[in-house]
C-alpha positions in Angstrom: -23.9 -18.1 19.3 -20.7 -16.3 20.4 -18.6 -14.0 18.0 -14.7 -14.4 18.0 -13.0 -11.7 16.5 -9.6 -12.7 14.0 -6.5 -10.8 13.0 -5.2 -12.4 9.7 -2.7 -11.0 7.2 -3.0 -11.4 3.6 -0.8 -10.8 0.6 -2.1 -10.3 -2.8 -1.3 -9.1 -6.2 -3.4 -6.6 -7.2 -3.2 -6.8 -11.2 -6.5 -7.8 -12.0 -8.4 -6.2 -8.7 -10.1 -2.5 -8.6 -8.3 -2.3 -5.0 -8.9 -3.5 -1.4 -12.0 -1.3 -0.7 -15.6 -3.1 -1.7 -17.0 -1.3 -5.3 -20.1 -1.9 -6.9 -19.4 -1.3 -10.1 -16.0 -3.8 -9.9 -14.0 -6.1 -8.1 -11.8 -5.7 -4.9 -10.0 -7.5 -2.9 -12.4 -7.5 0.3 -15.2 -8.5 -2.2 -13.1 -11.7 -3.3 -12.1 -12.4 0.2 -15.9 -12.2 1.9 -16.8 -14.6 0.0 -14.5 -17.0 1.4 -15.8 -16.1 4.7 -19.3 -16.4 3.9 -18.5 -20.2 2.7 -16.9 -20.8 5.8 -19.4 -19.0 8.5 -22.4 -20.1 6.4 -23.4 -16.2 6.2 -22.5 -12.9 5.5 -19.2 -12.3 7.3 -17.5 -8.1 7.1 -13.7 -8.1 7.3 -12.5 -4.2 7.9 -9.0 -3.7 6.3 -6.0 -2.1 7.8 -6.1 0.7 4.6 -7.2 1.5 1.0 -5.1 0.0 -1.8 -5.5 1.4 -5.3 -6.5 -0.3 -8.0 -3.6 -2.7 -9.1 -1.5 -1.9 -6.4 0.0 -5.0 -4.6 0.4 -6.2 -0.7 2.6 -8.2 1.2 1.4 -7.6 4.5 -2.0 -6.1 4.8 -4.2 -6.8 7.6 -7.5 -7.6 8.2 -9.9 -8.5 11.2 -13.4 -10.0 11.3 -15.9 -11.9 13.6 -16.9 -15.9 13.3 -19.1 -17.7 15.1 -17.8 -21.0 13.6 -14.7 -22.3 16.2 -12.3 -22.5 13.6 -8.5 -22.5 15.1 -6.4 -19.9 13.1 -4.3 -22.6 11.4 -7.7 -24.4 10.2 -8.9 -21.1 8.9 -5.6 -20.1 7.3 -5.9 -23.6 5.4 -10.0 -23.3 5.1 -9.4 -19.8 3.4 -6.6 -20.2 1.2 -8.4 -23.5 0.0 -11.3 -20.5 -1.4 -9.3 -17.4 -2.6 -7.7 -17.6 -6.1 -3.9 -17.8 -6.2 -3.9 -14.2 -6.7 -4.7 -14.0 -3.2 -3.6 -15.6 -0.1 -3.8 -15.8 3.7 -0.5 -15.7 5.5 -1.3 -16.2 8.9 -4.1 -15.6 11.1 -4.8 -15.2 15.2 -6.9 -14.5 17.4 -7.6 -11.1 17.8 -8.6 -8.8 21.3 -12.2 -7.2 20.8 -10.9 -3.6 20.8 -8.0 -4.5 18.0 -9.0 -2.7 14.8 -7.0 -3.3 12.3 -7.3 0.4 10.9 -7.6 2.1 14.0 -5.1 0.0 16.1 -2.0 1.0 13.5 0.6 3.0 14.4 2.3 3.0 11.1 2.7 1.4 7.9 5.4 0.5 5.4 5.3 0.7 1.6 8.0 -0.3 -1.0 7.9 0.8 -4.6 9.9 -0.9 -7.0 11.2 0.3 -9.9 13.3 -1.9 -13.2 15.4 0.6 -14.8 17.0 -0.6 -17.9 16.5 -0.8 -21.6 14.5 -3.4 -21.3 11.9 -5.1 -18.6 11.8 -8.6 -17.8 8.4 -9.8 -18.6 8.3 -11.9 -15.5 8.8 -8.5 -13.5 6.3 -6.2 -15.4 3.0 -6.7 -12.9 5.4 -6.3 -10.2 8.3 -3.0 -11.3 7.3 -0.1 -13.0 10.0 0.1 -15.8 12.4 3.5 -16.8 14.6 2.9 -19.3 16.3 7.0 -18.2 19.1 6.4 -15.9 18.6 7.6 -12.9 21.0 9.5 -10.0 20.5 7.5 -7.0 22.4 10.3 -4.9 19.9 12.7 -6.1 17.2 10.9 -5.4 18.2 9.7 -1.7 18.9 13.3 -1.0 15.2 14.2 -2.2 14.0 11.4 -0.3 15.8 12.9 2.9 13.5 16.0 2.8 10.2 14.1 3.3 11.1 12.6 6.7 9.1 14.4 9.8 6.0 16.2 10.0 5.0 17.6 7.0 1.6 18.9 4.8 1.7 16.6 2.2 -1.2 18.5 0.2 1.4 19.1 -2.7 2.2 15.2 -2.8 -1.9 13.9 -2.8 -4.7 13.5 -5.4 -8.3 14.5 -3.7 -10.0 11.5 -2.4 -13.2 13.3 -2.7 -13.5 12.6 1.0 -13.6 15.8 3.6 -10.1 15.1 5.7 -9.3 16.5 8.9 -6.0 17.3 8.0 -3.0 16.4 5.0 -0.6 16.7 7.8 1.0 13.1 8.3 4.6 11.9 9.9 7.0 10.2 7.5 9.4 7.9 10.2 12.1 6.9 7.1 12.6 7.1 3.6 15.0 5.1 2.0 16.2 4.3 -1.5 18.5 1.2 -2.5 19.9 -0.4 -5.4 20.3 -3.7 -6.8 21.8 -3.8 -10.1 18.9 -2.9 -12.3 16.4 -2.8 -9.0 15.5 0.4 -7.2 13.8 -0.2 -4.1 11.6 2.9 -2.3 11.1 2.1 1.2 9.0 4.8 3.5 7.5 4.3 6.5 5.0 6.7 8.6 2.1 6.9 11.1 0.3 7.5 7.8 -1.0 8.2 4.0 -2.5 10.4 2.4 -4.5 9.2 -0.7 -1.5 8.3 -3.9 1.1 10.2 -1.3 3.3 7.4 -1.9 3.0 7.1 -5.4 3.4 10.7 -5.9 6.3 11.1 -3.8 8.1 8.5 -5.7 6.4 10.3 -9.0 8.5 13.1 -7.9 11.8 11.3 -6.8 11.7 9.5 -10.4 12.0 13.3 -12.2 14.5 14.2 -9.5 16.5 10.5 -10.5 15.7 11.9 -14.7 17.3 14.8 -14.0 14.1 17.0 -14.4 13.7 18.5 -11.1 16.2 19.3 -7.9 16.5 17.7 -4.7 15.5 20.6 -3.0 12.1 21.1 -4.9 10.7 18.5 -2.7 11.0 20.9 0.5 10.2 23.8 -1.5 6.7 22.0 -2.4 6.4 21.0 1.3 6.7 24.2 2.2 4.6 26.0 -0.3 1.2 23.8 1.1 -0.5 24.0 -2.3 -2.4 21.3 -4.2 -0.5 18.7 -6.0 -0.5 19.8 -9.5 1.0 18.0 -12.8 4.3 18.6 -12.0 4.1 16.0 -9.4 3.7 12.9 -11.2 1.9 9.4 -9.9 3.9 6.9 -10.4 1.9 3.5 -11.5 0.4 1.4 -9.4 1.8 -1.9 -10.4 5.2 -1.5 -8.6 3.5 -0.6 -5.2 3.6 -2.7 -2.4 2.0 -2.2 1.2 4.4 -4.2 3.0 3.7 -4.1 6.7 0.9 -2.8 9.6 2.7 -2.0 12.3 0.6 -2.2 15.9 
């Protein structure tokens, strides 16, 4: 029987998930999702992601793309799925999808936003969802050192090793923004791509530049130097990130 290939978009929160990527040894997202498919198709169905999420690290708009041979119209399968995923996890929309779209290979970009609660105390409705700071932090500061990771850059000083060989840690940041919202800060960056907990360090290191701990300017002194990230680049955690949007 003939395959038809389908672009859908999903949003989950990532709490209680070891990640997007399929792991052996615990559960991710694709893993939870497959077996949606394979209820519906009556078989082993692969979806290939758009990215890697870490483990507990959240999406809004993360895409995906897979094959049927069932006919199943994309508002049918958007019901049919959502009726199979825990609440944890759901299907936004889904289409049709042209045989040479790939939803990794296809993107031209991607935007995360990290959110961050500063104030003496966090909301415990907001915990899973904004990493809390109870410091103050310089918003100034931290939009300046936000300023000096737009463009092309090495972001070797701003990546943990994904114990993967890479053909390059070069990668083209389009924006960084930072906004606030009374007790909200809101990173937004978008580029062609990223580089294994890039985002989470870069924020890492805006958040010490926001504490007062490090200078503006020590973010292009790091992209300039091209050395390994090492502890003075902090992750931040992975509960206040979000992969917001695939661009194509």
């Amino acid at each position: 029987m003939k395959k038809r290939k389908y672009k859908v978009v999903i949003a989950y929160d990532g709490t209680a998930y070891s990640g997007w990527q399929y792991q052996d040894n615990a559960v991710g997202i694709q893993q939870i999702v497959e077996e949606a498919l394979r209820y519906l198709e009556g078989g082993f169905v692969r979806i290939f992601g758009s990215s890697r999420t870490d483990a507990g690290v959240h999406a809004k708009g993360f895409v995906g793309h897979f094959h049927l041979t069932k006919p199943i119209p994309p508002k049918n399968l958007v019901r049919a799925m959502n009726s199979r995923l825990p609440d944890a996890i759901r299907i936004l929309k889904a289409s049709y999808a042209k045989e040479d779209f790939d939803a990794r290979l296809s993107a031209k970009g991607k935007e995360y936003r990290y959110q961050v609660y500063q104030d003496e105390i966090c909301p415990p409705h907001l915990a899973p969802f904004w990493t809390f700071c109870h410091r103050p932090l310089d918003l100034e500061a931290m939009r300046r050192g936000a300023e000096f990771f737009v463009g092309k850059h090495d972001f070797v000083s701003f990546a943990a090793n994904p114990n993967r060989e890479l053909e390059t840690t070069v990668r083209n940041i389009f924006s960084f923004e930072v906004k606030k919202s009374a007790h909200r800060y809101t990173f937004i960056v978008r580029g062609d791509g990223f580089l294994y907990k890039q985002v989470r360090s870069m924020v890492g290191f805006l958040l010490s530049i926001g504490k007062g701990n490090e200078r503006p300017e020590a973010v292009r002194e790091l992209l300039e130097a091209k050395t390994p990230r090492t502890a003075r680049v902090e992750t931040a955690p992975s509960r206040g990130l979000f992969l917001w949007k695939v661009f194509y």
